[in-house]
N, CA, C and O atoms as a CHARMM CRD file, in Angstrom:
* protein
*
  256
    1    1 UNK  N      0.84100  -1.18600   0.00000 PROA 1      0.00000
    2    1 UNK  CA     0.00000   0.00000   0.00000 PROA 1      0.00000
    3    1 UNK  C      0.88600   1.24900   0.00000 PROA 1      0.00000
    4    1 UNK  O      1.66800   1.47100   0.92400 PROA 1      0.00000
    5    2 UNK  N      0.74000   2.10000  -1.11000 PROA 2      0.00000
    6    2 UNK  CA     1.27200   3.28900  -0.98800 PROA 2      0.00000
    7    2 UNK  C      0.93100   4.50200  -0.23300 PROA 2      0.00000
    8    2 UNK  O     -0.10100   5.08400  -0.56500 PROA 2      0.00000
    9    3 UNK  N      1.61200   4.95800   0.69800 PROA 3      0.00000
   10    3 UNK  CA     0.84500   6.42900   1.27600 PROA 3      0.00000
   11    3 UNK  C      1.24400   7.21100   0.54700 PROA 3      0.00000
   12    3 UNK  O      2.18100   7.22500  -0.25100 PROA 3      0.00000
   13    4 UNK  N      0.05000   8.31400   1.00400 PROA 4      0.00000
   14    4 UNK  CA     0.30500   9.45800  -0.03200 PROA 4      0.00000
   15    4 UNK  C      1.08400  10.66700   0.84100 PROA 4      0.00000
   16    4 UNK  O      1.13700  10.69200   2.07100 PROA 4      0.00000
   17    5 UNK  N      1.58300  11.50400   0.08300 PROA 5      0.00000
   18    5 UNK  CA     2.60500  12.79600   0.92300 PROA 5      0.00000
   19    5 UNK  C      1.68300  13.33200   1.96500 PROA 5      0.00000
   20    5 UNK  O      0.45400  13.39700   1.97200 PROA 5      0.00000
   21    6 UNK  N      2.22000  13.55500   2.49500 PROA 6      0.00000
   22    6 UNK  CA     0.83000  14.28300   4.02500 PROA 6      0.00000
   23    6 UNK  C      0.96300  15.98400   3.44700 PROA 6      0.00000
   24    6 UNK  O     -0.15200  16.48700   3.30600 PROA 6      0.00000
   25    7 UNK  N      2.00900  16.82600   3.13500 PROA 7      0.00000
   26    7 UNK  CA     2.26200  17.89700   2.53300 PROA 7      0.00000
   27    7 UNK  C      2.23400  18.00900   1.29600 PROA 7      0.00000
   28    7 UNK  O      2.49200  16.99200   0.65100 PROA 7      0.00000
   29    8 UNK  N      2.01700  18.87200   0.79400 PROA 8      0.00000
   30    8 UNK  CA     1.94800  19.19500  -1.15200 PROA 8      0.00000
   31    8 UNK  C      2.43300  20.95700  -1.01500 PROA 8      0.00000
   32    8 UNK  O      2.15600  21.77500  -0.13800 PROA 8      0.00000
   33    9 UNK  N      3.34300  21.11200  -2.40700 PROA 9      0.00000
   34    9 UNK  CA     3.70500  22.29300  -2.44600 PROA 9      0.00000
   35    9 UNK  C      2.46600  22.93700  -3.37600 PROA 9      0.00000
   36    9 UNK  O      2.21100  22.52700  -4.50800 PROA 9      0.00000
   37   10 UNK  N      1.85800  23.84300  -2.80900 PROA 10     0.00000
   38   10 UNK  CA     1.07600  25.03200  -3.52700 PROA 10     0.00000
   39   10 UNK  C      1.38200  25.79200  -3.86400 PROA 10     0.00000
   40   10 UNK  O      0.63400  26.10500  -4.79000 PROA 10     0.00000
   41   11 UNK  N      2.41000  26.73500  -3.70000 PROA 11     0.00000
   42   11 UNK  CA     3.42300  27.91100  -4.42600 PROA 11     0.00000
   43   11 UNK  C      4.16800  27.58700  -4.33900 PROA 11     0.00000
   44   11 UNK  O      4.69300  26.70300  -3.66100 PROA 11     0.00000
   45   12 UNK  N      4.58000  28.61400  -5.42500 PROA 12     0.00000
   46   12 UNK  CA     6.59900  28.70600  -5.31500 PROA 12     0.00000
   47   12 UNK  C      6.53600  30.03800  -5.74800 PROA 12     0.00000
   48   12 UNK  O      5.66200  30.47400  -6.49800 PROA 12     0.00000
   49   13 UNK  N      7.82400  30.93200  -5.09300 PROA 13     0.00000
   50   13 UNK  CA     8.49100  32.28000  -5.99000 PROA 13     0.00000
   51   13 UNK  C     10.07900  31.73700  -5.43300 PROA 13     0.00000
   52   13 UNK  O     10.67700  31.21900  -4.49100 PROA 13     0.00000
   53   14 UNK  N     10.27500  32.50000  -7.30400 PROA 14     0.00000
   54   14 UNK  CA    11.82500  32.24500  -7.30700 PROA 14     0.00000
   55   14 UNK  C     12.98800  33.15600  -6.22000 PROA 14     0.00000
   56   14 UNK  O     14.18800  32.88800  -6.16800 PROA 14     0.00000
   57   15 UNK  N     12.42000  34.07700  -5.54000 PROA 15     0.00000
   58   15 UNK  CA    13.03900  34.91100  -4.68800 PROA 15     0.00000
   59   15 UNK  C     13.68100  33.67800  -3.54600 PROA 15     0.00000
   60   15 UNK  O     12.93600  33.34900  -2.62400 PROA 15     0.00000
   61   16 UNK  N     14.83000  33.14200  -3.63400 PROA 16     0.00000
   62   16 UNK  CA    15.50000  32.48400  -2.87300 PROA 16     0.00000
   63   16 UNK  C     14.62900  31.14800  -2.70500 PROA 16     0.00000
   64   16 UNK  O     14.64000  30.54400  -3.77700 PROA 16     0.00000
   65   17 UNK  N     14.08200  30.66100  -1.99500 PROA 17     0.00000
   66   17 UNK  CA    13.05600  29.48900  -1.88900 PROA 17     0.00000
   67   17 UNK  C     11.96700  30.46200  -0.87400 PROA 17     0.00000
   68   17 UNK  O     12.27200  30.95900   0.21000 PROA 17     0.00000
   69   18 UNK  N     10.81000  30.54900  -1.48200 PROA 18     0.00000
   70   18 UNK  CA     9.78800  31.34600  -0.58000 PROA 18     0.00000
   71   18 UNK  C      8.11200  30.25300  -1.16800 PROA 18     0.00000
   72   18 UNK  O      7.49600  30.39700  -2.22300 PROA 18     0.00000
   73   19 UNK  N      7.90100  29.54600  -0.36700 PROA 19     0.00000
   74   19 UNK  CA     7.02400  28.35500  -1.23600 PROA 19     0.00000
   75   19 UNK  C      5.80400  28.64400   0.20100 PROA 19     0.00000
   76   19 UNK  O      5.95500  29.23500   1.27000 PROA 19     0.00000
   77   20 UNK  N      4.88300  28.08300  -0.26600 PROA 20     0.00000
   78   20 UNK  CA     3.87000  27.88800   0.42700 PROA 20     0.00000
   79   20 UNK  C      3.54600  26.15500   0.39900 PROA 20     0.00000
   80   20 UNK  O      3.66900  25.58800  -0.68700 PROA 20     0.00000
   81   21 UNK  N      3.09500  25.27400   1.73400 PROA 21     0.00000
   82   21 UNK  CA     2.74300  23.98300   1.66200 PROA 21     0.00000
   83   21 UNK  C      1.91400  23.82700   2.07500 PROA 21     0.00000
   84   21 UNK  O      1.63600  24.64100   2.95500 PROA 21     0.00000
   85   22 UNK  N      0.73600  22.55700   1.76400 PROA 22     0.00000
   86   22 UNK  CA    -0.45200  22.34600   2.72800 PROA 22     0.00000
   87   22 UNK  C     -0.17200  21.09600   3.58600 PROA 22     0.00000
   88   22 UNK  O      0.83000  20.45200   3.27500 PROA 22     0.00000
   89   23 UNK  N     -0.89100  20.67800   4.58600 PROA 23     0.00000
   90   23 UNK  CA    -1.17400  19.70400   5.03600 PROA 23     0.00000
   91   23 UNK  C     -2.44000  18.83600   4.81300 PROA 23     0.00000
   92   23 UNK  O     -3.46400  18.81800   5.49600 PROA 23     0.00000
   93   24 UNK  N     -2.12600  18.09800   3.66500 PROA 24     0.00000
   94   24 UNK  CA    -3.43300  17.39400   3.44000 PROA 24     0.00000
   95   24 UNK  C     -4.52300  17.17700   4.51900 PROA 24     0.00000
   96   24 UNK  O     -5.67100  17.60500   4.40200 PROA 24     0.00000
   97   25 UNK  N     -4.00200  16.38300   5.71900 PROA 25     0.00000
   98   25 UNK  CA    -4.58300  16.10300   6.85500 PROA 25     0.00000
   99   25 UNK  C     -5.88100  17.14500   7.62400 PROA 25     0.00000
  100   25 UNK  O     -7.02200  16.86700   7.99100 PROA 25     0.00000
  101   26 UNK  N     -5.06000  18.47500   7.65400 PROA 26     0.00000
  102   26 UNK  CA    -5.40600  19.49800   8.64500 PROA 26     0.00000
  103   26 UNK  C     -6.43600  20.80700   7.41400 PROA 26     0.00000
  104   26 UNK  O     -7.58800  21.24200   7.38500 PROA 26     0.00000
  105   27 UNK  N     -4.87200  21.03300   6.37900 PROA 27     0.00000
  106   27 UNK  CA    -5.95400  22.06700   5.34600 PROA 27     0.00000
  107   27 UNK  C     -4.70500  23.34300   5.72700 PROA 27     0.00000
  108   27 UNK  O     -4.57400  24.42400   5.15300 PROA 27     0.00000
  109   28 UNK  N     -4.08900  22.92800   6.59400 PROA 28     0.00000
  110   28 UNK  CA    -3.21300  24.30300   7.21100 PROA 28     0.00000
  111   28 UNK  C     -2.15900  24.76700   6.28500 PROA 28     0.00000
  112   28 UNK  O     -1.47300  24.05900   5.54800 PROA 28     0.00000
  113   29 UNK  N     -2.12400  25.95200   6.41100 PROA 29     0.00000
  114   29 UNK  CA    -1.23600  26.78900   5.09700 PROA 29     0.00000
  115   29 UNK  C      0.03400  26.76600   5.87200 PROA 29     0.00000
  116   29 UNK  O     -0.05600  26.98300   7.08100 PROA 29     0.00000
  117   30 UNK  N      0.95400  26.58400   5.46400 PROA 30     0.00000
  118   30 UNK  CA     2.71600  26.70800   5.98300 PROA 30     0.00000
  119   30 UNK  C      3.47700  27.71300   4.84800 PROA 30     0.00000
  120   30 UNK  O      3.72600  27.14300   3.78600 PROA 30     0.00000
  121   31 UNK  N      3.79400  28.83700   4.92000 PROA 31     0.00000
  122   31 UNK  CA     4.81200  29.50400   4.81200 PROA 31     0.00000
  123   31 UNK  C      6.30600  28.90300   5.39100 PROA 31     0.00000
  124   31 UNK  O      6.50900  28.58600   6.56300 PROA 31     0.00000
  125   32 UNK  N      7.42100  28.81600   4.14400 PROA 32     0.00000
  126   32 UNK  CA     8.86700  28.35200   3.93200 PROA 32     0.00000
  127   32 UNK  C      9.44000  29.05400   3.09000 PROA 32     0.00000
  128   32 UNK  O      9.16700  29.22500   1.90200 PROA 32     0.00000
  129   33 UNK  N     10.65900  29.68000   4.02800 PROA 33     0.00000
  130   33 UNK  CA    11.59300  30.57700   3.40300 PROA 33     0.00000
  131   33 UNK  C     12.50500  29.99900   3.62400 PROA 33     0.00000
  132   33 UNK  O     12.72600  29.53500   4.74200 PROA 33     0.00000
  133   34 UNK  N     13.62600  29.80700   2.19200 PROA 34     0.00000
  134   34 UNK  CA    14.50100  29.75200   2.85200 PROA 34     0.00000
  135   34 UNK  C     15.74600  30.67700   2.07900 PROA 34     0.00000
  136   34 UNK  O     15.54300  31.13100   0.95300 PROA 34     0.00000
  137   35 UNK  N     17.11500  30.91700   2.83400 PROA 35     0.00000
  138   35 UNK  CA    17.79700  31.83800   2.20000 PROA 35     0.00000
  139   35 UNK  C     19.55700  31.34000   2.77700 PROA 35     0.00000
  140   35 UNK  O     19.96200  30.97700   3.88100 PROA 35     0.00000
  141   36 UNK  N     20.28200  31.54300   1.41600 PROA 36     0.00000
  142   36 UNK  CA    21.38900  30.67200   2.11400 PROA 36     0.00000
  143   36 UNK  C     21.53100  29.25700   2.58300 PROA 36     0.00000
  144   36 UNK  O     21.20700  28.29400   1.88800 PROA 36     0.00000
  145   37 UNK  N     22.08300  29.15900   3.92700 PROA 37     0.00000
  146   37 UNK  CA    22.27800  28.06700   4.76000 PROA 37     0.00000
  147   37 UNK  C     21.14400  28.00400   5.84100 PROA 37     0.00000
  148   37 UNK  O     21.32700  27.19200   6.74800 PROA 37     0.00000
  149   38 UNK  N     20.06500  28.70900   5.86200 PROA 38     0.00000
  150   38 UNK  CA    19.21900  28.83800   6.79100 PROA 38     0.00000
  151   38 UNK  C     17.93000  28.76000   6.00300 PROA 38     0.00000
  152   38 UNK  O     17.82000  29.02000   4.80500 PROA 38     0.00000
  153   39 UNK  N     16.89200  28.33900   6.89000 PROA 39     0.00000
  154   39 UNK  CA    15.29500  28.37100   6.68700 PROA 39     0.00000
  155   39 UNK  C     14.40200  28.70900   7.46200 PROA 39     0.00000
  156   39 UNK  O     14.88100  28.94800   8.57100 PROA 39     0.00000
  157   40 UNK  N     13.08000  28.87900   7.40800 PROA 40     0.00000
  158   40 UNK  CA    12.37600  28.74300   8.13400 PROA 40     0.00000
  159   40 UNK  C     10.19200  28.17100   7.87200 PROA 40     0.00000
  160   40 UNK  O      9.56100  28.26100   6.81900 PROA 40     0.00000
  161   41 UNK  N      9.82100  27.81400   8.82300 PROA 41     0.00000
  162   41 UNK  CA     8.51700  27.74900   8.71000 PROA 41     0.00000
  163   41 UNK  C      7.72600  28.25900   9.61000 PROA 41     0.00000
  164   41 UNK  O      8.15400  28.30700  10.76300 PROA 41     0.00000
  165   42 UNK  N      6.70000  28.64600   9.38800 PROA 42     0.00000
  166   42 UNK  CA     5.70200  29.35100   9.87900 PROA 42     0.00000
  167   42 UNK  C      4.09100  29.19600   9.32700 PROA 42     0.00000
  168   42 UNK  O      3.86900  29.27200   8.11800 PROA 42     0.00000
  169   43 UNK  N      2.97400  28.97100  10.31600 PROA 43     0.00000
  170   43 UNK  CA     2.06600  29.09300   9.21300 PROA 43     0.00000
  171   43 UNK  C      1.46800  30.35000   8.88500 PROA 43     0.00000
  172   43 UNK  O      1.52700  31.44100   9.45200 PROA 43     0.00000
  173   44 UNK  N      0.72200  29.86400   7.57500 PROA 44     0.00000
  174   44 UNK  CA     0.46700  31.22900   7.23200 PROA 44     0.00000
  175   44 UNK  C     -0.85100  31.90700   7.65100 PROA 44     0.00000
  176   44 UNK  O     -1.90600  31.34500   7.94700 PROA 44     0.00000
  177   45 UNK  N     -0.55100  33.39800   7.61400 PROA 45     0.00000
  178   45 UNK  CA    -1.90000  34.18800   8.50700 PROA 45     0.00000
  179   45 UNK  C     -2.30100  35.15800   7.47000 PROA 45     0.00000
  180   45 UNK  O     -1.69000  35.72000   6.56100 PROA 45     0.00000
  181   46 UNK  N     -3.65400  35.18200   7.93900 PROA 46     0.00000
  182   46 UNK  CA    -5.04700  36.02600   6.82100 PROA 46     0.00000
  183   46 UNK  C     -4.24400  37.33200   7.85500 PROA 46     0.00000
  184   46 UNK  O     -3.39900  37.28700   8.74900 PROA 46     0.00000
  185   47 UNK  N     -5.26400  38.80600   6.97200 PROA 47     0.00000
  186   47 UNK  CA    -5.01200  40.05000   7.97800 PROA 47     0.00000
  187   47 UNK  C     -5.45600  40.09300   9.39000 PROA 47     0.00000
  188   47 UNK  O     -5.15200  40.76900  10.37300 PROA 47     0.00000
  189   48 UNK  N     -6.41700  38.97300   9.10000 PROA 48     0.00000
  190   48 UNK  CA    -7.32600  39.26800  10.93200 PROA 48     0.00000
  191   48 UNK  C     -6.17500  38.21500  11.96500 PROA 48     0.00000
  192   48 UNK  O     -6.48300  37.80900  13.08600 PROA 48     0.00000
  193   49 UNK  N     -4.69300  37.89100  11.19900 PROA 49     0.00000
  194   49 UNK  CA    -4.39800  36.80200  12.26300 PROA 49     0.00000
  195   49 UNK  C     -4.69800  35.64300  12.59000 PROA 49     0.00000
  196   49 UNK  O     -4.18400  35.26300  13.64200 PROA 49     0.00000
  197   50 UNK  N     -5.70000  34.56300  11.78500 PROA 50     0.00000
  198   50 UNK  CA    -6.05400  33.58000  11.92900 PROA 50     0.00000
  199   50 UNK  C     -5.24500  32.26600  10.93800 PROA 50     0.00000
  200   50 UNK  O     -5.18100  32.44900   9.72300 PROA 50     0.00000
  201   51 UNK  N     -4.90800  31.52900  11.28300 PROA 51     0.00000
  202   51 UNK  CA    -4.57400  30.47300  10.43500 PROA 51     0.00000
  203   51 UNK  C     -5.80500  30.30200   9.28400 PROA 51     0.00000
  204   51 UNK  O     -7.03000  30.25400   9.39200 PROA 51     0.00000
  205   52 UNK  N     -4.44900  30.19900   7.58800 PROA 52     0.00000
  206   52 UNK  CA    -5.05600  30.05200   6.76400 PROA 52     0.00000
  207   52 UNK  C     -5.31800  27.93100   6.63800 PROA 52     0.00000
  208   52 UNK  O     -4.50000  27.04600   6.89000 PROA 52     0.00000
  209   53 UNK  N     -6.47400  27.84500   6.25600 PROA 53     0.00000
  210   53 UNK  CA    -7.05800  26.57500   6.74400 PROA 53     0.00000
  211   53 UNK  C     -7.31200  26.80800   4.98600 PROA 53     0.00000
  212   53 UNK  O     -8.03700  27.72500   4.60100 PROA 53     0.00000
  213   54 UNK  N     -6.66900  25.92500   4.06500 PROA 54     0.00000
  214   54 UNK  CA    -7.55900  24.95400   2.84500 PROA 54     0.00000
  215   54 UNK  C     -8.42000  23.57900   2.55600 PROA 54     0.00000
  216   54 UNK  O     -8.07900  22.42300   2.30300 PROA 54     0.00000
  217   55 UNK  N     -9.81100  24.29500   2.72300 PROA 55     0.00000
  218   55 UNK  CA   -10.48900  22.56500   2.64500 PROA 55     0.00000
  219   55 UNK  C    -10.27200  21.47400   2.60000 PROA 55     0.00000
  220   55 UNK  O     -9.52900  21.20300   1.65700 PROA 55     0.00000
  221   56 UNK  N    -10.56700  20.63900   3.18800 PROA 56     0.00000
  222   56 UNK  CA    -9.45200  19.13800   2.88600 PROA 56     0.00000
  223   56 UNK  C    -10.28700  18.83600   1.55300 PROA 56     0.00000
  224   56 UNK  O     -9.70500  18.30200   0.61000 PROA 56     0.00000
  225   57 UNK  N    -11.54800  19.14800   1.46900 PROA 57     0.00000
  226   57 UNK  CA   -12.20000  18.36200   0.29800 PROA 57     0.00000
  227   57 UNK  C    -11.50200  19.20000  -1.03500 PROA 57     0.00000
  228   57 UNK  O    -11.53200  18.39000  -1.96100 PROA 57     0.00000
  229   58 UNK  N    -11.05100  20.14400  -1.38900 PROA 58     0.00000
  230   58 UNK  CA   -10.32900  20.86900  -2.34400 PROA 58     0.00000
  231   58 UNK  C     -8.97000  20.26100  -2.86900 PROA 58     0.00000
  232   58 UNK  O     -8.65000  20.15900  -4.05300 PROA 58     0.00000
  233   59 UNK  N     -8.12200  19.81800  -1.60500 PROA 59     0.00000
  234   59 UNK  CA    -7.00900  19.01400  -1.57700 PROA 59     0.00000
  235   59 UNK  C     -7.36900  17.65100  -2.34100 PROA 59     0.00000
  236   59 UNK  O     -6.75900  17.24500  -3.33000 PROA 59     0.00000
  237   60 UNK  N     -8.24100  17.13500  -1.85000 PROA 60     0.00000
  238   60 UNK  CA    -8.90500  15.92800  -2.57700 PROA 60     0.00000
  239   60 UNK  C     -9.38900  15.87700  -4.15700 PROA 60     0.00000
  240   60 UNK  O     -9.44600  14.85000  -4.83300 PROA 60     0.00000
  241   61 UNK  N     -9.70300  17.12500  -4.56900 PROA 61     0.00000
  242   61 UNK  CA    -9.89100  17.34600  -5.99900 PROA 61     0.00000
  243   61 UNK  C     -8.66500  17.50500  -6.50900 PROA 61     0.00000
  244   61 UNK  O     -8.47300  16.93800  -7.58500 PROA 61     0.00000
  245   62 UNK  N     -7.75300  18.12900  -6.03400 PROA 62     0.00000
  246   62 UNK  CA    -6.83200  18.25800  -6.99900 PROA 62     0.00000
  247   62 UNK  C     -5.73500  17.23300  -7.00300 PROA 62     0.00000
  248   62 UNK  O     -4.79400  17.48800  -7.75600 PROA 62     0.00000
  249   63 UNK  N     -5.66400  15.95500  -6.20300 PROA 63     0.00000
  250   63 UNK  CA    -5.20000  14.94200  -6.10800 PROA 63     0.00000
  251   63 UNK  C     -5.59600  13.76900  -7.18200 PROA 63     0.00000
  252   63 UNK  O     -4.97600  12.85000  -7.71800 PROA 63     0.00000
  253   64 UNK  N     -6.65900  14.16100  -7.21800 PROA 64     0.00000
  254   64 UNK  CA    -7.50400  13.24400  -8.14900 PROA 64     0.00000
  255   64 UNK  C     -7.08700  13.27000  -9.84700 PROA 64     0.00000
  256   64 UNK  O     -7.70900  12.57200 -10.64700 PROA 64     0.00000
């Protein structure tokens, strides 16, 4: 039985590595920078400060 990636990359910009990932599981947006010898993650936030959350059922369409 194969599992599937629990993360998927949704963006990319070429500015050093600056990508956005989801968590299939959750829907949760992750912001990843990285620059040099260093990185980082964070998730990502709307203006009001809330974790950005992508439908799991959306994730599921585009898997398909």
């Amino acid at each position: 039985m194969k599992k599937d990636k629990r993360f998927i990359k949704s963006y990319s910009q070429s500015m050093g590595a600056m990508e956005i990932w989801v968590d299939r599981e959750t829907g949760v947006n992750y912001l990843y920078r990285q620059c040099g010898y260093s990185g980082g993650l964070t998730p990502l936030l709307d203006a009001y400060g809330k974790v950005i959350v992508t439908p799991v059922t959306e994730l599921e369409e585009e898997k398909a």
